[in-house]
N, CA, C and O atoms as a GROMACS GRO file, in nm:
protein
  288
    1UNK      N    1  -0.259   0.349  -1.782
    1UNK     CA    2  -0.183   0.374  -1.661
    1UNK      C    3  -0.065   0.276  -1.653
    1UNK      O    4  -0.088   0.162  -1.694
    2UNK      N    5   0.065   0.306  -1.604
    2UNK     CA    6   0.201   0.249  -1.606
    2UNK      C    7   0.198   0.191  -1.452
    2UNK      O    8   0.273   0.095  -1.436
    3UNK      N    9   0.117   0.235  -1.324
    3UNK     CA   10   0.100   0.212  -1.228
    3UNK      C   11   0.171   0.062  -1.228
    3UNK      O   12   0.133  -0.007  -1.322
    4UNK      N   13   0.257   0.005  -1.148
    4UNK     CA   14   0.282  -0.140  -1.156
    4UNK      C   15   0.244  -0.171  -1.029
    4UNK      O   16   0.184  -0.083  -0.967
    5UNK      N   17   0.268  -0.290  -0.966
    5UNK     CA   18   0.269  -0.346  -0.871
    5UNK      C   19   0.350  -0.361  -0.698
    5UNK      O   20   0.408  -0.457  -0.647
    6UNK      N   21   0.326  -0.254  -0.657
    6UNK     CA   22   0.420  -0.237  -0.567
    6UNK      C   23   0.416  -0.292  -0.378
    6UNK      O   24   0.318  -0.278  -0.305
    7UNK      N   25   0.516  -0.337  -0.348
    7UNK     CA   26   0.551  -0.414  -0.211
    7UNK      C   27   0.619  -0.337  -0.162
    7UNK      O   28   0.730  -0.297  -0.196
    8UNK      N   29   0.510  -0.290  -0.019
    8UNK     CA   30   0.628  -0.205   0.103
    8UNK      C   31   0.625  -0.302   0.235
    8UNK      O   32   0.517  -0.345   0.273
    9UNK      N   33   0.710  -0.324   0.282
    9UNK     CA   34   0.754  -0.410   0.413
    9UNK      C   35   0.749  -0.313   0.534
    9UNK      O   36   0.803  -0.204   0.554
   10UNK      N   37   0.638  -0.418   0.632
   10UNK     CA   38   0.671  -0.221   0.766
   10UNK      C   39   0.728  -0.349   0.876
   10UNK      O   40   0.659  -0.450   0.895
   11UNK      N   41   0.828  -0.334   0.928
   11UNK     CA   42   0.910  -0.426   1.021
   11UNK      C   43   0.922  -0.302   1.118
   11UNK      O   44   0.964  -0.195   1.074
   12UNK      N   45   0.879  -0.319   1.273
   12UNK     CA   46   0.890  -0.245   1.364
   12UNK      C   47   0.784  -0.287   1.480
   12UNK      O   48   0.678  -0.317   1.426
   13UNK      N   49   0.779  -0.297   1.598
   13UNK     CA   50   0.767  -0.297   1.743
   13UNK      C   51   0.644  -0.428   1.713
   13UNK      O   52   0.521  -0.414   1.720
   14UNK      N   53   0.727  -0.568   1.677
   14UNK     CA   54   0.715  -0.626   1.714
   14UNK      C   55   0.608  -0.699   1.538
   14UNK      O   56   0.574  -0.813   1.506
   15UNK      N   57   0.598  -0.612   1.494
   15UNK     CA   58   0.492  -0.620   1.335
   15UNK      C   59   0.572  -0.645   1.232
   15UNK      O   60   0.660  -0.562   1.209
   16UNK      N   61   0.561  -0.762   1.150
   16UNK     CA   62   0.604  -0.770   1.020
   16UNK      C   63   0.525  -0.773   0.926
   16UNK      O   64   0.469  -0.881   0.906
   17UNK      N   65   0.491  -0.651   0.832
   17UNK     CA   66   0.406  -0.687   0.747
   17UNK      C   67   0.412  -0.638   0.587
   17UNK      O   68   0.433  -0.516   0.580
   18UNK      N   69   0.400  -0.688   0.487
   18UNK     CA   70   0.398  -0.665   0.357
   18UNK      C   71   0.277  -0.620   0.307
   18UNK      O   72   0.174  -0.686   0.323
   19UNK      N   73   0.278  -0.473   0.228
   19UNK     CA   74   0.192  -0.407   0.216
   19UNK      C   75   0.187  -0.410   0.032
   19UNK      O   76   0.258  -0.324  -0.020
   20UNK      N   77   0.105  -0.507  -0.069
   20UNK     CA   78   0.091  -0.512  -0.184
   20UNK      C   79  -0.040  -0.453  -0.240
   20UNK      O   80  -0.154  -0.498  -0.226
   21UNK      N   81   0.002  -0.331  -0.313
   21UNK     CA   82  -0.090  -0.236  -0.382
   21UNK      C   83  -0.083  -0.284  -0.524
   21UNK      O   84   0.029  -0.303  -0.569
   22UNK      N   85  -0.183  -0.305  -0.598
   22UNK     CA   86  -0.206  -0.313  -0.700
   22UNK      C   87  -0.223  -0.195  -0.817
   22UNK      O   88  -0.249  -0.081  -0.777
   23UNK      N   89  -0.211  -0.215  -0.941
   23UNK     CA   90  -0.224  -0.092  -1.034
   23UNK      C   91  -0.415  -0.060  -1.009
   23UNK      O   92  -0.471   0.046  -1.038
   24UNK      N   93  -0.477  -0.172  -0.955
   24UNK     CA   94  -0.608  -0.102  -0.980
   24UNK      C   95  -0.684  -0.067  -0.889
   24UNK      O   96  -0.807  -0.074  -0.899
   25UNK      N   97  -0.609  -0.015  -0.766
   25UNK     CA   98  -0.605   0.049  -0.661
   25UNK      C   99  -0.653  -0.058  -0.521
   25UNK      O  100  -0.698  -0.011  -0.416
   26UNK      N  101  -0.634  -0.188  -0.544
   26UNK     CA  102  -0.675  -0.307  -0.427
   26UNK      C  103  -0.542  -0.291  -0.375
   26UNK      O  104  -0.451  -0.259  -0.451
   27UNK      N  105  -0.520  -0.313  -0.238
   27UNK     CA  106  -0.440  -0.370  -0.186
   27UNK      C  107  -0.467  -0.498  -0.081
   27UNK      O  108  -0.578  -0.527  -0.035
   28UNK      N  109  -0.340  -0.568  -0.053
   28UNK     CA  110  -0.348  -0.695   0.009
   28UNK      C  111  -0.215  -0.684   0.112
   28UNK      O  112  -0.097  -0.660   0.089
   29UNK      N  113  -0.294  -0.715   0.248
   29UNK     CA  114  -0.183  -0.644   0.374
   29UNK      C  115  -0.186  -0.830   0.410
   29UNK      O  116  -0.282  -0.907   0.417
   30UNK      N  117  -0.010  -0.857   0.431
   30UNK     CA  118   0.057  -0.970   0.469
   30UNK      C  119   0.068  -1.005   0.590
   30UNK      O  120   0.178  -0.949   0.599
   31UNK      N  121   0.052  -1.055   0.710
   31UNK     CA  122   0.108  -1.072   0.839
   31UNK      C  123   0.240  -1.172   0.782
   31UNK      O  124   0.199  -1.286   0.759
   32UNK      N  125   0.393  -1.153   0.755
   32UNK     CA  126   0.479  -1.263   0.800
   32UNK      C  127   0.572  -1.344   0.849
   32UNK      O  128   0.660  -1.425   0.821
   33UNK      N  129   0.466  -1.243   1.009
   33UNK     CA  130   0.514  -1.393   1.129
   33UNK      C  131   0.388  -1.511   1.074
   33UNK      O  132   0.449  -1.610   1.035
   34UNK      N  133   0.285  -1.526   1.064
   34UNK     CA  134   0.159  -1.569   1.099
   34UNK      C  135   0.102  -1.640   0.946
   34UNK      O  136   0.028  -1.738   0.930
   35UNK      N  137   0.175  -1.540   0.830
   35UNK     CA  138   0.159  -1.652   0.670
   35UNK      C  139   0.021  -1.590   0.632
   35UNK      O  140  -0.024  -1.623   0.522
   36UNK      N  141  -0.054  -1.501   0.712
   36UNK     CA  142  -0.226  -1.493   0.679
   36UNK      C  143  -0.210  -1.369   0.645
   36UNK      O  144  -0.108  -1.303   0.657
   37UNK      N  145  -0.353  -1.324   0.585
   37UNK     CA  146  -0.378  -1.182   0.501
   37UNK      C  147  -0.426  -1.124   0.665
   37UNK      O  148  -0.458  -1.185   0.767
   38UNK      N  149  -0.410  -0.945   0.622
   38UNK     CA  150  -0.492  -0.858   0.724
   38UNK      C  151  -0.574  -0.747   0.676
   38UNK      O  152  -0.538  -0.643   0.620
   39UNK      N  153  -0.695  -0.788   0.710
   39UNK     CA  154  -0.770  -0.634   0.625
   39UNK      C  155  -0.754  -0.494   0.634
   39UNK      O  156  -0.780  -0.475   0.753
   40UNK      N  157  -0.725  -0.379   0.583
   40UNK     CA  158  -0.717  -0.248   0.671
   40UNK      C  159  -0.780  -0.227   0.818
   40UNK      O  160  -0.726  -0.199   0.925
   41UNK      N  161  -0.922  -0.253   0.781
   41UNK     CA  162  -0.948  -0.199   0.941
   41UNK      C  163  -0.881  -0.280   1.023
   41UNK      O  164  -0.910  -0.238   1.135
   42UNK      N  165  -0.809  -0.370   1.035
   42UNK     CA  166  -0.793  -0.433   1.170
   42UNK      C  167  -0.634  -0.351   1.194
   42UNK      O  168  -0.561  -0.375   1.290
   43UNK      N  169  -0.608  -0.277   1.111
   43UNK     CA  170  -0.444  -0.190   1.151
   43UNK      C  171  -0.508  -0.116   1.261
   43UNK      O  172  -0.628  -0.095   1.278
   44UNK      N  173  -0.377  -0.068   1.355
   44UNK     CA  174  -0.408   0.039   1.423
   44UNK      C  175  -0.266   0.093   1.448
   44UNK      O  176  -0.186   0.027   1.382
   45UNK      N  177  -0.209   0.188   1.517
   45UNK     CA  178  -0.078   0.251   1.540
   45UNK      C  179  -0.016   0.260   1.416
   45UNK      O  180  -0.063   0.283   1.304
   46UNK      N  181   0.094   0.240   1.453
   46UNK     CA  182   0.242   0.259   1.387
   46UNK      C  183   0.181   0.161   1.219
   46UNK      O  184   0.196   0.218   1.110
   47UNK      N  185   0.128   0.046   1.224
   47UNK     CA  186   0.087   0.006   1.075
   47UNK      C  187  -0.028   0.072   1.057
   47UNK      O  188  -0.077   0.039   0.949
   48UNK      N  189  -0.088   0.146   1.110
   48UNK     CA  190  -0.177   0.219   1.031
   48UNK      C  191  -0.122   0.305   0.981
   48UNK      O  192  -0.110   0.302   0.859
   49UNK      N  193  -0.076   0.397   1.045
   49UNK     CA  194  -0.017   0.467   0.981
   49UNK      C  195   0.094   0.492   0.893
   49UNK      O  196   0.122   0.597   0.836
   50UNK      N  197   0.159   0.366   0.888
   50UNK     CA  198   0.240   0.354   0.713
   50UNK      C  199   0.164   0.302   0.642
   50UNK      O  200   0.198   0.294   0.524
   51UNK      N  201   0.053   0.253   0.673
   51UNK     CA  202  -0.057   0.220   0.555
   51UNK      C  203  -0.136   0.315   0.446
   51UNK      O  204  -0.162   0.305   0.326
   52UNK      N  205  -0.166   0.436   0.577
   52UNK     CA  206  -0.236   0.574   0.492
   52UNK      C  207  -0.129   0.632   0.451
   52UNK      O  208  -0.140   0.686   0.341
   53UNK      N  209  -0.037   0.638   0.497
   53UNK     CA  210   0.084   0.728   0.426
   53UNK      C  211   0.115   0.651   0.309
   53UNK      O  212   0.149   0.726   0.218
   54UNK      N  213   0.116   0.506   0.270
   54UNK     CA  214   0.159   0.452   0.134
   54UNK      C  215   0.036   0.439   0.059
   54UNK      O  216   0.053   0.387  -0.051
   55UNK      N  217  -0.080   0.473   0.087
   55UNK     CA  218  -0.233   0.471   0.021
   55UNK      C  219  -0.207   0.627  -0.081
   55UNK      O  220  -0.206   0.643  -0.203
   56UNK      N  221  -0.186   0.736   0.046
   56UNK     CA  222  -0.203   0.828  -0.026
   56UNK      C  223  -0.093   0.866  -0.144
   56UNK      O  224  -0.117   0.921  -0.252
   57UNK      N  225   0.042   0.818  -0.089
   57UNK     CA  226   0.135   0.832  -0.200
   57UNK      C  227   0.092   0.742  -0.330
   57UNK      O  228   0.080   0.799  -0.439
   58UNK      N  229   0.072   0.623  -0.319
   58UNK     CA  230   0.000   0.532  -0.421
   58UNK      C  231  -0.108   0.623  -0.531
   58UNK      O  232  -0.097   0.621  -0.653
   59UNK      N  233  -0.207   0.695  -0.456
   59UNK     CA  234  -0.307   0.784  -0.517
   59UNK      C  235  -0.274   0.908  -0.576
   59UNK      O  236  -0.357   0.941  -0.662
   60UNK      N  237  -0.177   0.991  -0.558
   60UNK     CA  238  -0.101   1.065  -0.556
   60UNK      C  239   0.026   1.041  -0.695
   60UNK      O  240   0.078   1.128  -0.764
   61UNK      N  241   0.044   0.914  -0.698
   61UNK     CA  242   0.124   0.879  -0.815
   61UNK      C  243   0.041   0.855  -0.979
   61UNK      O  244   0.069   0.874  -1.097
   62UNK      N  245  -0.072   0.802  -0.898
   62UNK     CA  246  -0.174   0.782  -1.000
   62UNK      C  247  -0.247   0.896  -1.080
   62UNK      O  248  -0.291   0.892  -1.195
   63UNK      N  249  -0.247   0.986  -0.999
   63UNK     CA  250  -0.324   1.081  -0.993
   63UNK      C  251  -0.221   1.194  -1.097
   63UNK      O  252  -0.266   1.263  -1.188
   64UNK      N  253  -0.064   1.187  -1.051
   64UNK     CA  254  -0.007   1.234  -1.170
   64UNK      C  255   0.025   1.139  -1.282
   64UNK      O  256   0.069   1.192  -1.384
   65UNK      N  257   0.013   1.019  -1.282
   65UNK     CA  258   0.028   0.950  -1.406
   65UNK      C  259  -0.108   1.003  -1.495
   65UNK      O  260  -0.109   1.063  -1.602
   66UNK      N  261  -0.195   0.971  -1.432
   66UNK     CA  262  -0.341   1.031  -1.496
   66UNK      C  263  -0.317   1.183  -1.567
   66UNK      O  264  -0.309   1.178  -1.690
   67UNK      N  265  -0.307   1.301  -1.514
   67UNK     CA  266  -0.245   1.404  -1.589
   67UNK      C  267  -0.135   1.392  -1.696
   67UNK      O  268  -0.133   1.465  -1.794
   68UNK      N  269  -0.067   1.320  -1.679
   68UNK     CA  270   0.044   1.327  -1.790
   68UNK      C  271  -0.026   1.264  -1.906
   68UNK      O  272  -0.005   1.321  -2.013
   69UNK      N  273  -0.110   1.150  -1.910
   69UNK     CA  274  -0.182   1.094  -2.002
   69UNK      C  275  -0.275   1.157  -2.018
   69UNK      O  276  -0.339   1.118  -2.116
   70UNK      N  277  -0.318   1.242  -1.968
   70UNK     CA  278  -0.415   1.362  -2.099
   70UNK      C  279  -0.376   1.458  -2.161
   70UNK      O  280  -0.423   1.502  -2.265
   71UNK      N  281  -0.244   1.518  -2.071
   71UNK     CA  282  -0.156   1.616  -2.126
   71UNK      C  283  -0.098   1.580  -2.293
   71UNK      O  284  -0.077   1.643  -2.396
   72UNK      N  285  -0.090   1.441  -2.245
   72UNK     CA  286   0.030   1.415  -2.364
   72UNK      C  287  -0.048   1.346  -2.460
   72UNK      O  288   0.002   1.308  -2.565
   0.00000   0.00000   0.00000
C-alpha cells in the first residue's frame, strides 16, 4: 500500500484541531489551542463530523489502492 501519512486541520467555531491518519489505519486527533491529544469519542458536532467524513475518504482511498494492487 502507497497510503502515506496524511494531516487535515479543522479550524472553525472556536476548535483547532489536527487530524493525523496513518497508512495503517490509526489516527491521532491534536487539540492546538491546548498542545494535548483527543480521542474520537470525545468529538461531537462540527469535529465530528469532519472526522467521519475524512475516516471514510481515508478508507475509501485504501480500499481503491487495494484493488489496483491486485488488478495489476
Amino acid at each position: 500500500m502507497t497510503t502515506k501519512l496524511q494531516n487535515y486541520r479543522f479550524i472553525e467555531r472556536g476548535y483547532d484541531y489536527t487530524f493525523r491518519f496513518y497508512p495503517n489505519g490509526t489516527v491521532t486527533i491534536f487539540d492546538n489551542a491546548t498542545n494535548s491529544t483527543i480521542r474520537p469519542k470525545e468529538l461531537s458536532g462540527a469535529p465530528l463530523d469532519f472526522f467521519a467524513k475524512k475516516k471514510i475518504q481515508f478508507i475509501k482511498n485504501k480500499l481503491i489502492e487495494a484493488n489496483r494492487s491486485a488488478a495489476g
